[in-house]
PDB file of N, CA, C and O in Angstrom:
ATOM      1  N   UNK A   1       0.800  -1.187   0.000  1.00  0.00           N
ATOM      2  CA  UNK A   1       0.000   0.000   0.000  1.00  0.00           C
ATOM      3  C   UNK A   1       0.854   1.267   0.000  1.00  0.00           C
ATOM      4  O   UNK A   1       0.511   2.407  -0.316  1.00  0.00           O
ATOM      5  N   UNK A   2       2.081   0.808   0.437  1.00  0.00           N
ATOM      6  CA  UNK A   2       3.008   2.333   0.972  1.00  0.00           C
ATOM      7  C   UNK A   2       3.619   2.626  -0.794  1.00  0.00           C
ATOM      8  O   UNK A   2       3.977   3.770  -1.074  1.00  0.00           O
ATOM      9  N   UNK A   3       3.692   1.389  -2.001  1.00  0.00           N
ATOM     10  CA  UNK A   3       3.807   1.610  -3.256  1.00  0.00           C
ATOM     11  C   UNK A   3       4.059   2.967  -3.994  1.00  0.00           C
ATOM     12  O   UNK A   3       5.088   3.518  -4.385  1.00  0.00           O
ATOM     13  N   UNK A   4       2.830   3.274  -4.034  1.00  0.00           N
ATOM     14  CA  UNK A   4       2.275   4.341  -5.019  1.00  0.00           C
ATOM     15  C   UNK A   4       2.739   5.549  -4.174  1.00  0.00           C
ATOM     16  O   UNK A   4       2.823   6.589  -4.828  1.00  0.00           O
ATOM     17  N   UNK A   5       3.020   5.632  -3.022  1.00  0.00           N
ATOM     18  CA  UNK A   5       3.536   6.880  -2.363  1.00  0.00           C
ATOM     19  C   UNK A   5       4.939   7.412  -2.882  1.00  0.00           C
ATOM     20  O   UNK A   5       5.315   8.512  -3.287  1.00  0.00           O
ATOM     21  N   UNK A   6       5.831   5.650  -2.628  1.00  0.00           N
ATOM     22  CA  UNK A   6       7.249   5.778  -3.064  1.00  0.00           C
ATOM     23  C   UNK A   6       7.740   6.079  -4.364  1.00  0.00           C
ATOM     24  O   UNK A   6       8.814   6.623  -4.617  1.00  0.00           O
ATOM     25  N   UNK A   7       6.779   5.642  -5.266  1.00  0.00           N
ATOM     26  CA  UNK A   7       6.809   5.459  -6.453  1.00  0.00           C
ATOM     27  C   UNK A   7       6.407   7.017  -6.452  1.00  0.00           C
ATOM     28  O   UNK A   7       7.296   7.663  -7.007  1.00  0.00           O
ATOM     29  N   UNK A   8       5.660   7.584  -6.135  1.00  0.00           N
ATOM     30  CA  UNK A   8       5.297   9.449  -6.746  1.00  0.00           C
ATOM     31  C   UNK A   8       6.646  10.218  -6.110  1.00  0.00           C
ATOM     32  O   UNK A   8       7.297  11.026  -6.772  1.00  0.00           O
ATOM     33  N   UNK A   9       7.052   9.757  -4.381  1.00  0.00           N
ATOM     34  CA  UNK A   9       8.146  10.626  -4.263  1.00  0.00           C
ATOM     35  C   UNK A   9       9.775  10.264  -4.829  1.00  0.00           C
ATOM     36  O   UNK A   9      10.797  10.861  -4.490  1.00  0.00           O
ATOM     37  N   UNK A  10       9.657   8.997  -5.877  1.00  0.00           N
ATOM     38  CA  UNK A  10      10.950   9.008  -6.688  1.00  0.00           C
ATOM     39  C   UNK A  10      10.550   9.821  -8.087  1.00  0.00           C
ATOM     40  O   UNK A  10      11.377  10.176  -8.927  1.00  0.00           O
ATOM     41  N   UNK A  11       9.401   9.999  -8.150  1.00  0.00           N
ATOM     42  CA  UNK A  11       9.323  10.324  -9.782  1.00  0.00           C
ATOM     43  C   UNK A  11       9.225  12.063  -9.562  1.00  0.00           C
ATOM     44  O   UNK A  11       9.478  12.674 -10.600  1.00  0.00           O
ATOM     45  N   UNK A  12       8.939  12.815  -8.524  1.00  0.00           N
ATOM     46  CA  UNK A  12       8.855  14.189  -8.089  1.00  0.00           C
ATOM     47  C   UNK A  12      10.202  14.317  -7.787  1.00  0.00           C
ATOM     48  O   UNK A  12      10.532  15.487  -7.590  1.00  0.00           O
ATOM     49  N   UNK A  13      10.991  13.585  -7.697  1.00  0.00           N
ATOM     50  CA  UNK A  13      12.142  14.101  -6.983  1.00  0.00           C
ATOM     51  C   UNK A  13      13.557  13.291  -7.650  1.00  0.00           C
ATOM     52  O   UNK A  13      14.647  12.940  -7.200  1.00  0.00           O
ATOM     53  N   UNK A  14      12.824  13.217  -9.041  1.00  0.00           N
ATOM     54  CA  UNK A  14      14.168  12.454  -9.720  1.00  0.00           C
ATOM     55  C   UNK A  14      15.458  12.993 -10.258  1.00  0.00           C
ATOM     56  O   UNK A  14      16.540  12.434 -10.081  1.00  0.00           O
ATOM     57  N   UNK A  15      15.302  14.017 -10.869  1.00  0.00           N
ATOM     58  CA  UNK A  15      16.654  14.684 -10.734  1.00  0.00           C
ATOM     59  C   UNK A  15      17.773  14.776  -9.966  1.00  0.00           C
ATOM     60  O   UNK A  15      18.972  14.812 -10.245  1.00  0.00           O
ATOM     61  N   UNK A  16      16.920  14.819  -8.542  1.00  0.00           N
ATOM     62  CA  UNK A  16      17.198  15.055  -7.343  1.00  0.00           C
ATOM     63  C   UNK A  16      18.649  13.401  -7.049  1.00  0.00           C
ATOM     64  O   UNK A  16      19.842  13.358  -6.747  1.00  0.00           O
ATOM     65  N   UNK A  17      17.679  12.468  -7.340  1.00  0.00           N
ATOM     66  CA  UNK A  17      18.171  11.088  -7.262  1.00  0.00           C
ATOM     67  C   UNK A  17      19.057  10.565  -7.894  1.00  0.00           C
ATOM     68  O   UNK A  17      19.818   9.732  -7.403  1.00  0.00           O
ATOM     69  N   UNK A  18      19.123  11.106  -9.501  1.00  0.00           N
ATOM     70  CA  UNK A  18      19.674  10.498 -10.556  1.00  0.00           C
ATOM     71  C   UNK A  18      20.997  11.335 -10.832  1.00  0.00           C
ATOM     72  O   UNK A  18      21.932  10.900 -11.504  1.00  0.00           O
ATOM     73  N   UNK A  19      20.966  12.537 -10.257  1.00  0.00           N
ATOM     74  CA  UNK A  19      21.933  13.637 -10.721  1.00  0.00           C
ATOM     75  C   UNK A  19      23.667  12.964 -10.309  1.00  0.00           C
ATOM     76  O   UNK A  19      24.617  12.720 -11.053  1.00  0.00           O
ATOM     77  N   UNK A  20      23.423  12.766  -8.087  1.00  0.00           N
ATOM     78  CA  UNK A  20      24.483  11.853  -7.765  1.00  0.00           C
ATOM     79  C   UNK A  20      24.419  10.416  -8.187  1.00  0.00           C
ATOM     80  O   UNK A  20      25.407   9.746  -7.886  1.00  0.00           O
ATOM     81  N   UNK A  21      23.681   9.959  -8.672  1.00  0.00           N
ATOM     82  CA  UNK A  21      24.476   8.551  -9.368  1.00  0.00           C
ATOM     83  C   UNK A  21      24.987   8.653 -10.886  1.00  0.00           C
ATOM     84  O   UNK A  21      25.966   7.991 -11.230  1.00  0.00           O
ATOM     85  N   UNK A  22      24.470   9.296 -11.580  1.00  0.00           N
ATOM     86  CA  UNK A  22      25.113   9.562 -12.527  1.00  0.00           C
ATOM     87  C   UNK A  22      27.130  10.319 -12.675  1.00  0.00           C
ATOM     88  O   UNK A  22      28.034  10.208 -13.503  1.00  0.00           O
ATOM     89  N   UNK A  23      26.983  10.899 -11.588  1.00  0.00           N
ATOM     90  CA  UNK A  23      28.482  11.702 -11.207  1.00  0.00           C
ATOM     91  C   UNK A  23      28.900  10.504 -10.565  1.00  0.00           C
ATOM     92  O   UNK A  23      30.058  10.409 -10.972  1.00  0.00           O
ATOM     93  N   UNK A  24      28.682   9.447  -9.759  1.00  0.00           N
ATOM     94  CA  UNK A  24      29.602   8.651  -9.365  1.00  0.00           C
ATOM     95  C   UNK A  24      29.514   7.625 -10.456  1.00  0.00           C
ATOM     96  O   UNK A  24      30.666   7.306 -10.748  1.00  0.00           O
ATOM     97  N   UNK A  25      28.813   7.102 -11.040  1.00  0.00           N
ATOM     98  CA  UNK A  25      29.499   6.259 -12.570  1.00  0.00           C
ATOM     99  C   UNK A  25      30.198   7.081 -13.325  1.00  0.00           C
ATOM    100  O   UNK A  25      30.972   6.442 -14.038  1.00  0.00           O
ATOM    101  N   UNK A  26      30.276   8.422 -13.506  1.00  0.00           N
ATOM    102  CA  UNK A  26      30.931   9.213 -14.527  1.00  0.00           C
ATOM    103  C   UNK A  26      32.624   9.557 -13.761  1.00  0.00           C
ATOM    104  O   UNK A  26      33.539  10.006 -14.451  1.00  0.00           O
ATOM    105  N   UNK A  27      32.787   9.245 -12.237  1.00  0.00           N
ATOM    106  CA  UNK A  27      34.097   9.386 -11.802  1.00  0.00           C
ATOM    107  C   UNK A  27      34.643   8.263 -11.700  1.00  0.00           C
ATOM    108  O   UNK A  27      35.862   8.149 -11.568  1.00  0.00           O
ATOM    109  N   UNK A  28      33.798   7.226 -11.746  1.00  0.00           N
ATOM    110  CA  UNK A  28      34.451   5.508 -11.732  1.00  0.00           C
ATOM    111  C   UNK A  28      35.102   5.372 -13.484  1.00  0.00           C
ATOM    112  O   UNK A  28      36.083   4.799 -13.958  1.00  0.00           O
ATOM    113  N   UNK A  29      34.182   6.070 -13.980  1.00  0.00           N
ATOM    114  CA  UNK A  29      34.366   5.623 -15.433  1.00  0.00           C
ATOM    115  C   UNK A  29      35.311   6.618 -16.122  1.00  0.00           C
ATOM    116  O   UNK A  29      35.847   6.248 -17.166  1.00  0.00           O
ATOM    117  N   UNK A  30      35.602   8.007 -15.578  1.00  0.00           N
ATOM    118  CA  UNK A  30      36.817   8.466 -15.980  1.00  0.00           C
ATOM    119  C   UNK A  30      38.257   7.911 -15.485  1.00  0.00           C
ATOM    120  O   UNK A  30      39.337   7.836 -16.072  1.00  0.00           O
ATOM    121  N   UNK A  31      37.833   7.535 -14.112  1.00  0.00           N
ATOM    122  CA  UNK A  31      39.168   6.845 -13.551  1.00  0.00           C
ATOM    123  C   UNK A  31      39.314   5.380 -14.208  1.00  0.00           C
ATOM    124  O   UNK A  31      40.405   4.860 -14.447  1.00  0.00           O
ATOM    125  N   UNK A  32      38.365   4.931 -14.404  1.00  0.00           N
ATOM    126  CA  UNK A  32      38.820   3.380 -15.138  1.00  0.00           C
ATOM    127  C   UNK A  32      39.431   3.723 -15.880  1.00  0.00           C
ATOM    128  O   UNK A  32      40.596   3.326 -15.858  1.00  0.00           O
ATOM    129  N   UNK A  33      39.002   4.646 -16.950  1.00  0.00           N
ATOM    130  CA  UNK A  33      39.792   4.866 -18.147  1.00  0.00           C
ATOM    131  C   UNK A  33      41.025   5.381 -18.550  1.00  0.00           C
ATOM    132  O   UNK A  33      41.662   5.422 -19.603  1.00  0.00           O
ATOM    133  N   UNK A  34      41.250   5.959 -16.808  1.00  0.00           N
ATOM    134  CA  UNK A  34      42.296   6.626 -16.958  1.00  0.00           C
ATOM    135  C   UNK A  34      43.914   5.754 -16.789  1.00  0.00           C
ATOM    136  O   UNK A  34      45.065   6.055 -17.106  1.00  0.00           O
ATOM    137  N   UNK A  35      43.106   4.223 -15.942  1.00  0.00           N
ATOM    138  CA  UNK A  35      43.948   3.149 -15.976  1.00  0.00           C
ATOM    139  C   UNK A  35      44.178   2.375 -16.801  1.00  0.00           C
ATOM    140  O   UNK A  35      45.289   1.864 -16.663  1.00  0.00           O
ATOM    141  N   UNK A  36      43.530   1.980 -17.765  1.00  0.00           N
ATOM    142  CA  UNK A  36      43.375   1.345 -18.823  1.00  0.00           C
ATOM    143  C   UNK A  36      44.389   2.039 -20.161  1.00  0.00           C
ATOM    144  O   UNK A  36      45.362   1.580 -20.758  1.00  0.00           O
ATOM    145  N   UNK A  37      43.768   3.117 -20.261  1.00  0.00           N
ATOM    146  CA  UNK A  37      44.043   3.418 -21.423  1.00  0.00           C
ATOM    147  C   UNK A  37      45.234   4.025 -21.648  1.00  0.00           C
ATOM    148  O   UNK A  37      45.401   4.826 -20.728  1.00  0.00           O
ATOM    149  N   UNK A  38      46.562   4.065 -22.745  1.00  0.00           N
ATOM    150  CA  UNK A  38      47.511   5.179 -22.743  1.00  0.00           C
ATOM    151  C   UNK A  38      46.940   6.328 -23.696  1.00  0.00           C
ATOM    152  O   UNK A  38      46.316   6.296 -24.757  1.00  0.00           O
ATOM    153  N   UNK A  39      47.590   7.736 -22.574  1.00  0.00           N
ATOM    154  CA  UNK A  39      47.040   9.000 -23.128  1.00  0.00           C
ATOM    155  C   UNK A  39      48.033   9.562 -23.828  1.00  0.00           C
ATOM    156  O   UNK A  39      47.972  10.744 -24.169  1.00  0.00           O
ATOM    157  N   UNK A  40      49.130   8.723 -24.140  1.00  0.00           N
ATOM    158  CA  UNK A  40      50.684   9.370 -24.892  1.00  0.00           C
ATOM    159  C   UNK A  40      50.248   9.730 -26.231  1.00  0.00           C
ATOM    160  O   UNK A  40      49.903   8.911 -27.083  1.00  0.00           O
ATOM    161  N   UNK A  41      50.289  11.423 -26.428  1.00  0.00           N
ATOM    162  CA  UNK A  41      50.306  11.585 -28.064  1.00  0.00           C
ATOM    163  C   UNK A  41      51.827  11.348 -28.430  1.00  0.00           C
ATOM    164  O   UNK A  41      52.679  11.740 -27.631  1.00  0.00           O
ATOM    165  N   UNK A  42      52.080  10.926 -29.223  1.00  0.00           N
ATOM    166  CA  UNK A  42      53.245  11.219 -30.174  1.00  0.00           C
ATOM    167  C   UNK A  42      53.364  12.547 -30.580  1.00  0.00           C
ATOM    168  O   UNK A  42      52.401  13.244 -30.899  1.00  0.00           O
ATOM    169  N   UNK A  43      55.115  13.095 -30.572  1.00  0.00           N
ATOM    170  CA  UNK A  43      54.567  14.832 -30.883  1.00  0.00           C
ATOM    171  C   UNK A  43      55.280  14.842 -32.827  1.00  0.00           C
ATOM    172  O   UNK A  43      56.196  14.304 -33.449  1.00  0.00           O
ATOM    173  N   UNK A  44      54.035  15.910 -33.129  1.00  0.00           N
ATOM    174  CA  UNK A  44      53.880  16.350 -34.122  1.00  0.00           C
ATOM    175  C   UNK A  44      54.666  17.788 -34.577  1.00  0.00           C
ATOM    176  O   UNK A  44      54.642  18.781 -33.850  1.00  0.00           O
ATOM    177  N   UNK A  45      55.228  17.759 -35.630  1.00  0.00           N
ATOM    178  CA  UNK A  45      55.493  19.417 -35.818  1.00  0.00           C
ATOM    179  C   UNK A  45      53.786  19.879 -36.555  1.00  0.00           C
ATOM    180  O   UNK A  45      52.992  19.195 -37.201  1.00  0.00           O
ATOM    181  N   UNK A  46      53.741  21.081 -36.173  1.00  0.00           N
ATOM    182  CA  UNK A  46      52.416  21.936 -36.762  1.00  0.00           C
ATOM    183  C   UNK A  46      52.581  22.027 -38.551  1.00  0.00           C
ATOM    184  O   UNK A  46      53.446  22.180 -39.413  1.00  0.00           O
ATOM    185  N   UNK A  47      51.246  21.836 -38.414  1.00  0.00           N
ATOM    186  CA  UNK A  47      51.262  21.561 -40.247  1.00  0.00           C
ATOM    187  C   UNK A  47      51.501  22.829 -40.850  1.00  0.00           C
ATOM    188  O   UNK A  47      51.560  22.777 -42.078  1.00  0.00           O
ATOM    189  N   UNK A  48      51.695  24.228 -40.213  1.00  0.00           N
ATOM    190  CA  UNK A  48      52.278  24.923 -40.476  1.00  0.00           C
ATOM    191  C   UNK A  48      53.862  24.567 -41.391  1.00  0.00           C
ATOM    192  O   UNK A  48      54.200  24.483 -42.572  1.00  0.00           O
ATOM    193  N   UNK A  49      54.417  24.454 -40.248  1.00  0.00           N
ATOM    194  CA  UNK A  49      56.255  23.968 -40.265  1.00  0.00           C
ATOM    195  C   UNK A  49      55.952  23.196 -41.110  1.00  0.00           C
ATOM    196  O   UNK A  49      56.103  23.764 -42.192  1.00  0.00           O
ATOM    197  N   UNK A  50      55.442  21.748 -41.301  1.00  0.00           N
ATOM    198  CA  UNK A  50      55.643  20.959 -42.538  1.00  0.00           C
ATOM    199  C   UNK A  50      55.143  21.776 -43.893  1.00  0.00           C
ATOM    200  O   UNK A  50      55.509  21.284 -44.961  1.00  0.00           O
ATOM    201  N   UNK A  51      54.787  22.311 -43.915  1.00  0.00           N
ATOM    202  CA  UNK A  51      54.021  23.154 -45.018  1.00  0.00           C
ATOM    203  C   UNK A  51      55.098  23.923 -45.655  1.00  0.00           C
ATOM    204  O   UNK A  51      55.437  23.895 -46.838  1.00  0.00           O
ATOM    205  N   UNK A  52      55.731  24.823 -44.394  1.00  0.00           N
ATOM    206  CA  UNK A  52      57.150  25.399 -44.325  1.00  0.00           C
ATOM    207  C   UNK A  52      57.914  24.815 -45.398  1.00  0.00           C
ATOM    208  O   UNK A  52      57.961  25.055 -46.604  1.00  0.00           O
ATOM    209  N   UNK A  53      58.749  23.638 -44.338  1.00  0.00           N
ATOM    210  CA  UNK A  53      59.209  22.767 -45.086  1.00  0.00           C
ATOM    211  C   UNK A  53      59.172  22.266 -45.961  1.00  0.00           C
ATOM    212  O   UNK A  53      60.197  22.059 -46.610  1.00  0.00           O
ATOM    213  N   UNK A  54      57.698  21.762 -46.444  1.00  0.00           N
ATOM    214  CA  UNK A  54      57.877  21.548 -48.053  1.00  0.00           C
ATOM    215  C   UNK A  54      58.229  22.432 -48.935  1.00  0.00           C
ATOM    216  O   UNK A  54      59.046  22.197 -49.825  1.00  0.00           O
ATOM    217  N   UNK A  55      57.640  23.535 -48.766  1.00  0.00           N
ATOM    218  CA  UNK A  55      57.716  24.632 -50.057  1.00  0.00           C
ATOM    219  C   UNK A  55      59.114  24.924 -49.820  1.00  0.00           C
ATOM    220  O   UNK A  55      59.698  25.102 -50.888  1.00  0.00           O
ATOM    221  N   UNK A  56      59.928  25.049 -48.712  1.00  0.00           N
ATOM    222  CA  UNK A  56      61.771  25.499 -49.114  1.00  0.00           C
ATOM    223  C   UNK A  56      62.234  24.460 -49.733  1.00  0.00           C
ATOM    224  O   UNK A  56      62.845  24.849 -50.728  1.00  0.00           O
ATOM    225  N   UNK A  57      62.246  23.380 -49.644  1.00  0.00           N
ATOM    226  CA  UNK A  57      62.552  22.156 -50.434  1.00  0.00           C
ATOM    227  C   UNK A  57      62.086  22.233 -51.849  1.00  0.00           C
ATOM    228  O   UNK A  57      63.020  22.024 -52.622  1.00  0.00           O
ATOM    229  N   UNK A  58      61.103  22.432 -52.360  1.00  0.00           N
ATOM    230  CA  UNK A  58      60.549  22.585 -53.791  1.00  0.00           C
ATOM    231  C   UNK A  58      61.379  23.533 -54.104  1.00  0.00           C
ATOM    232  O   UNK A  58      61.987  23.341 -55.157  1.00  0.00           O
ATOM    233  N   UNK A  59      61.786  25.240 -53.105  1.00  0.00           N
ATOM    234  CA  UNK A  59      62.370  26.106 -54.036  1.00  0.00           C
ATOM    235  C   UNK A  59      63.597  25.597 -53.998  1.00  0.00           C
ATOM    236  O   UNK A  59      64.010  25.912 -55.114  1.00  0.00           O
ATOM    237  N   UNK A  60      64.873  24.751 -53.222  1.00  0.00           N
ATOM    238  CA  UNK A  60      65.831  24.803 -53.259  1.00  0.00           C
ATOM    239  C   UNK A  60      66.267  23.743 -54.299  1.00  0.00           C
ATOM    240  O   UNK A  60      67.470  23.575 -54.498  1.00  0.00           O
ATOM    241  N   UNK A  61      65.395  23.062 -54.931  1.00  0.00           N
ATOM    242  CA  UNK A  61      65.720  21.881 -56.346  1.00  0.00           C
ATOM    243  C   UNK A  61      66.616  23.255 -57.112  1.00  0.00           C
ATOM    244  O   UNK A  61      66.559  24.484 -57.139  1.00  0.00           O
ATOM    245  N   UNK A  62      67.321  22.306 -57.597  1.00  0.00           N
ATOM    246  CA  UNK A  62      67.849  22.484 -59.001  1.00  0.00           C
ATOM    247  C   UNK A  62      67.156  23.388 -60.382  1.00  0.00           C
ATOM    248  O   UNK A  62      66.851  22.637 -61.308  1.00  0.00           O
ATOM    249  N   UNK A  63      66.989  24.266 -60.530  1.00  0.00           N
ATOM    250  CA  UNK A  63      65.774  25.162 -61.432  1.00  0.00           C
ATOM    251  C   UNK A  63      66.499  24.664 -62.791  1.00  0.00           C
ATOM    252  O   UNK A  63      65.844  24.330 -63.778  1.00  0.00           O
ATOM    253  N   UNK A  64      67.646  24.648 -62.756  1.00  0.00           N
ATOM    254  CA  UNK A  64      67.987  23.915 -64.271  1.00  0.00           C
ATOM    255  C   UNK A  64      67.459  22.383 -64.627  1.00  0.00           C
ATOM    256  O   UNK A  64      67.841  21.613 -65.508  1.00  0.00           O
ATOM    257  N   UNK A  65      66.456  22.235 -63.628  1.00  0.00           N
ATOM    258  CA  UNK A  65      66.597  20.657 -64.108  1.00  0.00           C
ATOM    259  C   UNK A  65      65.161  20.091 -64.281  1.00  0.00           C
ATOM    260  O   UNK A  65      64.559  19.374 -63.481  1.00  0.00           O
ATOM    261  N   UNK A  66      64.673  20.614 -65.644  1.00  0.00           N
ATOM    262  CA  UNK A  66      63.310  20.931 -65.558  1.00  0.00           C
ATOM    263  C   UNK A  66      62.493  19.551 -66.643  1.00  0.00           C
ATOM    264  O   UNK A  66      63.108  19.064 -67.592  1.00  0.00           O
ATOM    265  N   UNK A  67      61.470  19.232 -66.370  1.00  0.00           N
ATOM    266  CA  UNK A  67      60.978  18.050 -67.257  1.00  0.00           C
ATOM    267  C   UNK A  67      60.776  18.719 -68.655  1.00  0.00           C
ATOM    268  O   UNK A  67      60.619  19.880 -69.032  1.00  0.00           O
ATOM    269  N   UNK A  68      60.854  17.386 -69.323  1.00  0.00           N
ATOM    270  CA  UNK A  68      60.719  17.698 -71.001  1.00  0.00           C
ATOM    271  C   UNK A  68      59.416  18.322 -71.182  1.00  0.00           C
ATOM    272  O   UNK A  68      58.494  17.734 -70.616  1.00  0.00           O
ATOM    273  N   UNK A  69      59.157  19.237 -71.752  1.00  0.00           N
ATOM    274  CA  UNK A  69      57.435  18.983 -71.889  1.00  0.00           C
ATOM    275  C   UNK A  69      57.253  18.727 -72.991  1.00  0.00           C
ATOM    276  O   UNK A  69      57.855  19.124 -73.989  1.00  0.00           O
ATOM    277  N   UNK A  70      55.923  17.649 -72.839  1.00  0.00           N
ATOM    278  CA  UNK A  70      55.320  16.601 -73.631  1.00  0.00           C
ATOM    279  C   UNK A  70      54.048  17.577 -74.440  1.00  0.00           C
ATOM    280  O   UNK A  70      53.596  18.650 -74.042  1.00  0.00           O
ATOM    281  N   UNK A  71      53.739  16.960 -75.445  1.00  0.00           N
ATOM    282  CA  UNK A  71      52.370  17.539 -75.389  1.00  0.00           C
ATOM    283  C   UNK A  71      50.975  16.527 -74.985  1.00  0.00           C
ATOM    284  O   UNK A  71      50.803  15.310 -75.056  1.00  0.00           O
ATOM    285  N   UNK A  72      50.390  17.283 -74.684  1.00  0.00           N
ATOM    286  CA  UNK A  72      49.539  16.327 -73.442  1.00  0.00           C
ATOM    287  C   UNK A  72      48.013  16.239 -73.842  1.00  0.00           C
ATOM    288  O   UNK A  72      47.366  17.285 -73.900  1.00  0.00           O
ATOM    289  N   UNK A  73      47.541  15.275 -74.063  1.00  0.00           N
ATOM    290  CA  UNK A  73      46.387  15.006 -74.661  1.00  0.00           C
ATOM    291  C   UNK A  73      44.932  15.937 -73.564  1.00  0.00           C
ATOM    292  O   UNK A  73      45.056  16.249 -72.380  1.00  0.00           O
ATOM    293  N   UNK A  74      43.930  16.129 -74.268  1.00  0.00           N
ATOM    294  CA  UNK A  74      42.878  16.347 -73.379  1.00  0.00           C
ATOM    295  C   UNK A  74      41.715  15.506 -73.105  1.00  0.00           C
ATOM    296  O   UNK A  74      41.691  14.357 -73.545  1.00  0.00           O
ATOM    297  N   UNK A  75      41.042  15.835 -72.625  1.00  0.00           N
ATOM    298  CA  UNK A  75      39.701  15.234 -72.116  1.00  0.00           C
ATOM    299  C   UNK A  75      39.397  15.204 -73.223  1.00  0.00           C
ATOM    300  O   UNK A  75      39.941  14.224 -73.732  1.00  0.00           O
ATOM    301  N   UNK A  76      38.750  15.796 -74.006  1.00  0.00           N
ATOM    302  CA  UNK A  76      38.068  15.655 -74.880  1.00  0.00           C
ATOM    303  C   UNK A  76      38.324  14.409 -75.868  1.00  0.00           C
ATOM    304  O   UNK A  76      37.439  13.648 -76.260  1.00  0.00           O
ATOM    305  N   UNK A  77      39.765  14.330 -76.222  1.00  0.00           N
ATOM    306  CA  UNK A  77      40.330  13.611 -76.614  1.00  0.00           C
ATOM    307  C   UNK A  77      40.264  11.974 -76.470  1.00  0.00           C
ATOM    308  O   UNK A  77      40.587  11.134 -77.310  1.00  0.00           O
ATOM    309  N   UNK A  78      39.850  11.822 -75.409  1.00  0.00           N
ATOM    310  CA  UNK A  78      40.263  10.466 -74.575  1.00  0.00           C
ATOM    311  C   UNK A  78      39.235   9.587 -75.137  1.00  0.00           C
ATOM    312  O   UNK A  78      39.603   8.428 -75.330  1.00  0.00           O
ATOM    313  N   UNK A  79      38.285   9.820 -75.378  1.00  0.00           N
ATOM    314  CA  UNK A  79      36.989   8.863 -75.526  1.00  0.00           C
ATOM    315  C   UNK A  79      36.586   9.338 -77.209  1.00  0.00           C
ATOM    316  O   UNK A  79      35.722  10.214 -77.174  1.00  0.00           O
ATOM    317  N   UNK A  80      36.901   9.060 -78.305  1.00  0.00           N
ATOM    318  CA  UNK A  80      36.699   9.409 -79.218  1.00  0.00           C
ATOM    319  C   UNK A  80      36.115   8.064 -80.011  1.00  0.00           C
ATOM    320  O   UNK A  80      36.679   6.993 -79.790  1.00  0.00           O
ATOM    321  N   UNK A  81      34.921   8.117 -80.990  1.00  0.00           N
ATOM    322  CA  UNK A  81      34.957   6.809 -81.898  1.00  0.00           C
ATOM    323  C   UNK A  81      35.818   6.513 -82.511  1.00  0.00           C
ATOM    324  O   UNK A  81      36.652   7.384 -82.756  1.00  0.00           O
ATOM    325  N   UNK A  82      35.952   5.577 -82.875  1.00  0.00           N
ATOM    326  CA  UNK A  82      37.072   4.486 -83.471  1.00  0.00           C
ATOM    327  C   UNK A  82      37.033   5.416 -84.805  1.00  0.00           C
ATOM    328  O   UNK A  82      38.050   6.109 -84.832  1.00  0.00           O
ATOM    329  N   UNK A  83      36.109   5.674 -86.016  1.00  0.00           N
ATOM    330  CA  UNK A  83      36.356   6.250 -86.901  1.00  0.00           C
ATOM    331  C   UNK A  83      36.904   7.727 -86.937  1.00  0.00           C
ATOM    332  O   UNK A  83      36.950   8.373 -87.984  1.00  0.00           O
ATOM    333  N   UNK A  84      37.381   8.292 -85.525  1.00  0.00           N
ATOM    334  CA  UNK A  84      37.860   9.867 -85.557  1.00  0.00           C
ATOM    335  C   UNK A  84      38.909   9.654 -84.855  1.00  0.00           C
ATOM    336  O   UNK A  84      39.665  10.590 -84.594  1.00  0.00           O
ATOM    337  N   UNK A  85      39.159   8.341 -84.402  1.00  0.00           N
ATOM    338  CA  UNK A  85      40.715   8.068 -83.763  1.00  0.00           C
ATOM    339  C   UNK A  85      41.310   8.405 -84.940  1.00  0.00           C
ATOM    340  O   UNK A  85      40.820   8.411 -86.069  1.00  0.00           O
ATOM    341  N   UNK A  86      43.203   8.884 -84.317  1.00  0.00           N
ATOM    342  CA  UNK A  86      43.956   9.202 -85.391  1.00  0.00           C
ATOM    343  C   UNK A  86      44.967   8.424 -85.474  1.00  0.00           C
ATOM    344  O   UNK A  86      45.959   8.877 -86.045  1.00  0.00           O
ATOM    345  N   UNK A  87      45.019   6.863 -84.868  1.00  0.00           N
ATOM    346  CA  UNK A  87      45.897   6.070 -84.844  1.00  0.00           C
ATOM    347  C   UNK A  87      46.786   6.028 -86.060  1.00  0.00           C
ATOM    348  O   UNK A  87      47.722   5.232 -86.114  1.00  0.00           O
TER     349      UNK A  87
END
């Protein structure tokens, strides 16, 4: 009979109830994780600096040492019928 009493003062007052159990699974479960898991980043240079780096490298090649140029087919080109190929 005492039921329906308990049952209205958990459902009026649930926030109330749910707020600390939720914070103690959420401090068990940061600390588990904090045992478990490794948090080691590997360090990175900023993609800045590599960015850096590439482009002084591109300018410091050799400028005399330049590819043949080809002449280079187009799109248009690529898919042509057999009777307008120029084999």
């Amino acid at each position: 009979m005492m039921w329906p009493l308990v049952l209205r003062f958990l459902r009026s007052n649930a926030p109330y109830i749910t707020l600390p159990f939720a914070a103690v699974v959420g401090i068990i479960g940061y600390n588990l994780e904090s045992l478990l898991s490794d948090r080691y980043t590997p360090y990175n240079k900023a993609v800045q600096d590599q960015r850096f780096e590439r482009q002084e490298d591109e300018i410091l090649k050799d400028p005399t040492n330049v590819q043949k140029l080809k002449y280079q087919e187009n799109v248009l080109g690529k898919n042509v019928s057999p009777s307008l190929s120029k084999d």
